[in-house]
SEGUVEX-633795 format. One record per residue (C-alpha): y, z, x. Coordinates in steps of 0.25 Angstrom, whole numbers, plus 5000, padded with zeros to 4 digits. Layout:
N
YZX ...
***
This chain:
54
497252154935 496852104922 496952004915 498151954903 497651944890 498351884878 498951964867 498051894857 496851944867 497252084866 496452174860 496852214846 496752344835 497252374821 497952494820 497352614811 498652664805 499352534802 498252444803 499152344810 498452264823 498952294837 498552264850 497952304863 499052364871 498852404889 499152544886 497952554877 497252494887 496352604891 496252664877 496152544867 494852594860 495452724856 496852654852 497052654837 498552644831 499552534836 500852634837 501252764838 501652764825 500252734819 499552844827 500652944823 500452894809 498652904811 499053044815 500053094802 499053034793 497953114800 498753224800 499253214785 498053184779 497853264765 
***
């Protein structure tokens, strides 16, 4: 079993749609690197604009 770290030790990313900081979270455990919006929300929203683009 691992060890506990701290919030403030936890890994940490700014979000590409809303540029707000979020952090590391178990369930991206395995997939960090390739982690890129904080929400839902935010990648819907990468995925309109892509998609809406003129």
């Amino acid at each position: 079993m691992g060890r506990m770290r701290k919030k403030a030790d936890l890994p940490e990313k700014t979000c590409l749609v809303c540029d707000r900081p979020f952090t590391w979270r178990k369930k991206w455990e395995k997939v960090w690197d390739e982690v890129k919006y904080c929400s839902d929300r935010c990648r819907r929203e990468a995925r309109t604009k892509v998609l809406h683009r003129p």
